[in-house]
N, C-alpha and C positions, 0 to 999 in steps of 0.2 A: 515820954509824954504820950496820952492814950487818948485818943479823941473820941467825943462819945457823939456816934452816928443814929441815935436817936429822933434830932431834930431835924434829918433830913428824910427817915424814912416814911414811904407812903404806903399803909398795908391797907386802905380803907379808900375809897372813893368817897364817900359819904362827905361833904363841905371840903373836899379839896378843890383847892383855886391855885393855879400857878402864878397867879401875879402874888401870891401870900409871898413866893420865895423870892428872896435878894439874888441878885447875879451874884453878889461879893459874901466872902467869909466873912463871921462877927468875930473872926478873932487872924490878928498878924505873927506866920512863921519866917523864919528867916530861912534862906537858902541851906544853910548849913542845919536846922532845925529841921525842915522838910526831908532836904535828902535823910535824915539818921531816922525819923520817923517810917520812910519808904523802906528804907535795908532792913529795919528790922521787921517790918510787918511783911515782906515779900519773902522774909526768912520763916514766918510763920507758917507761909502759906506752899512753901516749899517744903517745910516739914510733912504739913498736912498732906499735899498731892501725894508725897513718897508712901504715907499710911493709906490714903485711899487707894494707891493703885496695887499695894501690898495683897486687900483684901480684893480688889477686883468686883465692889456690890456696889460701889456707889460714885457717879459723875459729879461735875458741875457745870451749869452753864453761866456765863457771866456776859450781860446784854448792854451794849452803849448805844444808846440815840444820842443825836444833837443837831443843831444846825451845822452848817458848813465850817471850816476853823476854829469848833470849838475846843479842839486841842483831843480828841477823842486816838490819833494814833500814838499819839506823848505818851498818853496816860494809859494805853494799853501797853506799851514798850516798858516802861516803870513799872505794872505791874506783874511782867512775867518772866522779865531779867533777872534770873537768880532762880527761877524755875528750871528746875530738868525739863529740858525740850523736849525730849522724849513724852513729857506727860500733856502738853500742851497742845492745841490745837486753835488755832485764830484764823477762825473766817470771813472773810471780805463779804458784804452784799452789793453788788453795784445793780442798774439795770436786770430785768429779767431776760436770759434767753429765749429764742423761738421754742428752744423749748420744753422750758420753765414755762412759757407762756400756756402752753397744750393740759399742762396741769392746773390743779387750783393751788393758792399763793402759800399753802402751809407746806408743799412737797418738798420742795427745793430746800426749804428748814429742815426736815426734816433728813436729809440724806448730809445733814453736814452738824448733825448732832451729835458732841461726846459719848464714844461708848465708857463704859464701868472704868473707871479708873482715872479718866483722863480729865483735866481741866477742860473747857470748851471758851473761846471770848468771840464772840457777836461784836463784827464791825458795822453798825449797821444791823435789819433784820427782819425777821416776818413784820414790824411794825411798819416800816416803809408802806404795808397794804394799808395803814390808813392813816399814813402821816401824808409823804408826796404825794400817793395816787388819790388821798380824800382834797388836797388843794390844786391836784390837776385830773379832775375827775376824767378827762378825755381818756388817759391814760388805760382807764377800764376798759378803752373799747376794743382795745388789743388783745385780752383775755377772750372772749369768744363769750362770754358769761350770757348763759340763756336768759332771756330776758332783757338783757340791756343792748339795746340798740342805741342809743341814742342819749346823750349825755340828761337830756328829759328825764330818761330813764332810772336813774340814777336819783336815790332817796334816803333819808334817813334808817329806812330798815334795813339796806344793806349793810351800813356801818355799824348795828347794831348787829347784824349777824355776825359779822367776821370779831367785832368784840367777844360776839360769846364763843367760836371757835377758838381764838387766840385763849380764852379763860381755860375753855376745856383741856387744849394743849399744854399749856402750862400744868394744866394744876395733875393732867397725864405725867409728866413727866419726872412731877415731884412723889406722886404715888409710887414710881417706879424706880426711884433712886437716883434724882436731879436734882439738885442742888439749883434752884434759880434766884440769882440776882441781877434785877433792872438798874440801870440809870442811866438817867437825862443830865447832860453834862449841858448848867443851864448860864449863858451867857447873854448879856446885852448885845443890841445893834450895834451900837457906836464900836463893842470890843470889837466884833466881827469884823467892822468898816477897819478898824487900827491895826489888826491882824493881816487882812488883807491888804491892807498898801505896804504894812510891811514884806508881804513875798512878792510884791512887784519891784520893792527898792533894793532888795537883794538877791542876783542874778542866781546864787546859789538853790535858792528856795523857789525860781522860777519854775520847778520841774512840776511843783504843789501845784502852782496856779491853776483855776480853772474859770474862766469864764462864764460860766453857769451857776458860779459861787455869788457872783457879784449879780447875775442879770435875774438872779431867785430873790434879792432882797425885797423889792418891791411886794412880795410875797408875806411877809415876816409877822403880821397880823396872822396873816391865815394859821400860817404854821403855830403861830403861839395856841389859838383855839383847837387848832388837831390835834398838839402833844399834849394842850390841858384835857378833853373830850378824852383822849387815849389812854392817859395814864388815872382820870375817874374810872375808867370804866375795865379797866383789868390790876388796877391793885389789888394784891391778896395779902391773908398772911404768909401764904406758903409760899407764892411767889411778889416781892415787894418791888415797889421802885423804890429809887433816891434820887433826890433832887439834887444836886451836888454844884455849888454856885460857885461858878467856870471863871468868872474873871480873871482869876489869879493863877496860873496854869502848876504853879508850884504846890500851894495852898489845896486847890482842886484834885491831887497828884497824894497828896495827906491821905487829905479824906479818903477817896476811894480806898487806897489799897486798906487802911483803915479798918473799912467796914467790908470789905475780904476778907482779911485777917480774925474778927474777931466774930465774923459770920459762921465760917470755915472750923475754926479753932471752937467752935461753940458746939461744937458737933462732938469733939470729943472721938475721931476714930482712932481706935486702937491698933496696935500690932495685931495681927492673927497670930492664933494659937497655934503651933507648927504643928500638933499632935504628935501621937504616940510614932506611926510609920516614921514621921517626919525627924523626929529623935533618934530614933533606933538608927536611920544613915546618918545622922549627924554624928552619934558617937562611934559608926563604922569610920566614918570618914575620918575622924580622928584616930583612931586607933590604926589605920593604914597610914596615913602622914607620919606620926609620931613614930613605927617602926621602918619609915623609908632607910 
């Protein structure tokens, strides 16, 4: 079954609204339906790596935002189990260091970006600079940023600025052989609220809990306007988001790899050509073996 990721993607700012998108799939796979759709599309995309890292010209990055629980390390484990680790690279963003802080917000990005060949997944990301720090502006004042003294300070042309850096970078990256795909792994309250008393009722998944999961809810407006404002205002063609509606962590788990798979696959890289030198040891090499 081939799911078509069309009606999740956002290459256009232009009337995008996030309340347009459902938290839930319009359509129900079964356990056994999801997992057969993940294997074989993570086999797609393990073909692919092996080809890109073959010719060594071309990366990719692969970007998750969400709320807290929304199932974002699942669904990164799903999609790069059955990947050569070797080609993989998954970066955490938590907090900035002191100093990450000394820098401006795209450095730290940038020192944990796939080179040539290698997958890259974004836990987290440069978008933090205007998801959390645009709903707890205080947080700017940590950065040292000339001019902002004072949470006053602090206005709409700043967010406007760092949007248009985030575009510049992005769409740097794609000029230069980056593969960039976004998504918002997009879930309701209530799932978050059910998610969450489920890792307090089972002592296993106590390790997850965080406290700062549950005392950000209050928040949950704000965030909704940050990642709609975010995701208007840096959707490309070249680098897209997807809205990927999280309810159903299995369902959500489809989709993504999904639209990996036929992103990747859409590209079409080929083996390289081993050339001429590259033949001439080949058929040394055989002609040594075969008179061992």
């Amino acid at each position: 079954m081939k799911l078509d990721f069309n009606r999740y993607e956002v290459i256009s700012g232009n009337g995008f609204r996030l309340a347009d998108y459902s938290t839930k799939p319009d359509f129900s796979l079964s356990a056994k339906e999801s997992k057969k759709i993940i294997k074989a599309n993570v086999e797609e995309i393990a073909d692919f790596q092996e080809r890109m890292f073959a010719n060594q010209k071309r990366s990719a990055l692969i970007v998750f935002q969400a709320m807290d629980a929304a199932g974002k390390d699942g669904t990164i484990e799903r999609l790069v189990t059955g990947v050569n680790p070797q080609g993989v690279l998954v970066r955490p963003f938590k907090a900035p260091t002191p100093m990450e802080l000394r820098h401006d917000f795209l450095w730290r990005v940038q020192l944990k970006l796939p080179p040539r060949g290698i997958i890259g997944v974004f836990n987290r990301s440069h978008y933090e600079e205007v998801l959390v720090v645009r709903v707890h502006p205080s947080y700017l004042l940590q950065q040292n940023i000339p001019g902002i003294e004072s949470i006053e300070d602090v206005n709409d042309d700043l967010w406007e600025r760092r949007f248009k850096m985030i575009r510049n970078f992005e769409q740097n990256l794609v000029h230069t052989g980056t593969h960039v795909m976004k998504f918002f792994l997009h879930i309701s309250k209530d799932e978050q609220k059910k998610r969450l008393l489920d890792r307090i009722g089972e002592p296993d998944k106590h390790w997850k809990f965080n406290l700062g999961d549950v005392t950000e809810r209050p928040y949950w407006d704000k965030y909704m306007r940050a990642f709609d404002d975010a995701i208007r205002n840096t959707a490309s063609p070249d680098a897209p988001w997807y809205v990927i509606p999280g309810d159903d962590k299995d369902d959500a788990r489809a989709i993504v790899t999904s639209i990996v798979a036929q992103k990747l696959g859409a590209v079409k890289e080929q083996w390289p050509d081993a050339g001429a030198k590259k033949r001439d040891e080949i058929d040394a090499g055989e002609e040594i073996l075969e008179n061992e």
